[in-house]
N, C-alpha and C positions, 0 to 999 in steps of 0.2 A: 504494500500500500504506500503509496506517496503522501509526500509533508502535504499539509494544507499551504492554500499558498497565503499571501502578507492579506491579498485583500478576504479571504474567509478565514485568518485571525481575527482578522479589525471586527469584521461582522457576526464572531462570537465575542469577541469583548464586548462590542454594545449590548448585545443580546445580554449577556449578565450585568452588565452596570447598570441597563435601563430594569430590568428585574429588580434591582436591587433598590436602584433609586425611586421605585415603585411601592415598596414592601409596605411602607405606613400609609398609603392613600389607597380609597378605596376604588374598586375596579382597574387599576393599574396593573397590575402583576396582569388580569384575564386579557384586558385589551393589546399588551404588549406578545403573549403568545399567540392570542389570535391573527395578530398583524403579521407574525414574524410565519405562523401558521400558513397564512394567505399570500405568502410570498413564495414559499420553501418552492415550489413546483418551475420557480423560474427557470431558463436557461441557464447554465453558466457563460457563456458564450454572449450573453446581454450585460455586457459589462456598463452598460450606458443607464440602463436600468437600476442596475445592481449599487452604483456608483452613487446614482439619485438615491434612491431608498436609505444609504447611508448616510451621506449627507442631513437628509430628513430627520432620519433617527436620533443623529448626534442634535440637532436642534432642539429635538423633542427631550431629549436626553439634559439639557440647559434647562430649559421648562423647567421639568421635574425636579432637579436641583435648585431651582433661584428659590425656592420657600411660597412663593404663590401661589402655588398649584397646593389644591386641597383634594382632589379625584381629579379620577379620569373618565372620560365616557363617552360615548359616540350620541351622534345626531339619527338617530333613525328613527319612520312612523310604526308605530304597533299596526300589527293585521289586525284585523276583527278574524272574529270564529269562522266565520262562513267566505271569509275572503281568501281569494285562491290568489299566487304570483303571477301576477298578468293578468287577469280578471279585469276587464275591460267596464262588464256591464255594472259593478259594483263601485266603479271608483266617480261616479256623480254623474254618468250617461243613463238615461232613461230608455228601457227597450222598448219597443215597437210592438203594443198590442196588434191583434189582429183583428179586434172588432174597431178598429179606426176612430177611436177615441185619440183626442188632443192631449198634451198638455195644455195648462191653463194660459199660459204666455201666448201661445199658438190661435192664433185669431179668433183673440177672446169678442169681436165685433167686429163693426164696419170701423174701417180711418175713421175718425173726426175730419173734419174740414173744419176751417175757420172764417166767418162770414166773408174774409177778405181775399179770398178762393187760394188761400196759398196752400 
């Protein structure tokens, strides 16, 4: 088996420093596996890639260390129960009875005109 090379040292050091510098804030330790999880599958051969994500890391890495950070945690919307990924008709589209009922928006009457025919 061959040495790992300089740059997948670098990219196990952060992996444990940012672990580390995670340990007392909550969700830090999961989001930082997860992230490192949602990478693993990369090329090696994307060194351009590989290069960015570290770069990122050590940033994030400053973060975690300057004292402001209290947690960590990601931006995402909750499913509902019945909501499937990519479920179209559930995300505020209305389907298309087929007894040919309106929505209410949908020529709730005639235009108004205004006496001054505009």
């Amino acid at each position: 088996m061959s040495r790992p090379s300089r740059l997948q040292r670098q990219v196990l050091s952060l992996y444990r420093e940012l672990l580390r510098a995670g340990r007392g804030k909550p969700g830090a330790e999961a989001r930082v596996r997860a992230e490192f999880r949602q990478h693993a599958s990369l090329p090696r051969s994307d060194m351009l890639r590989i290069e960015y994500l570290y770069r990122r890391g050590r940033r994030q890495l400053q973060l975690l260390r300057s004292g402001h950070a209290t947690a960590m945690g990601t931006f995402v919307r909750p499913r509902g129960p019945t909501e499937e990924p990519g479920d179209t008709a559930t995300q505020g589209t209305t389907r298309n009875d087929s007894d040919g009922s309106k929505s209410p928006c949908e020529g709730a009457g005639a235009q108004e005109t205004r006496s001054d025919g505009r």
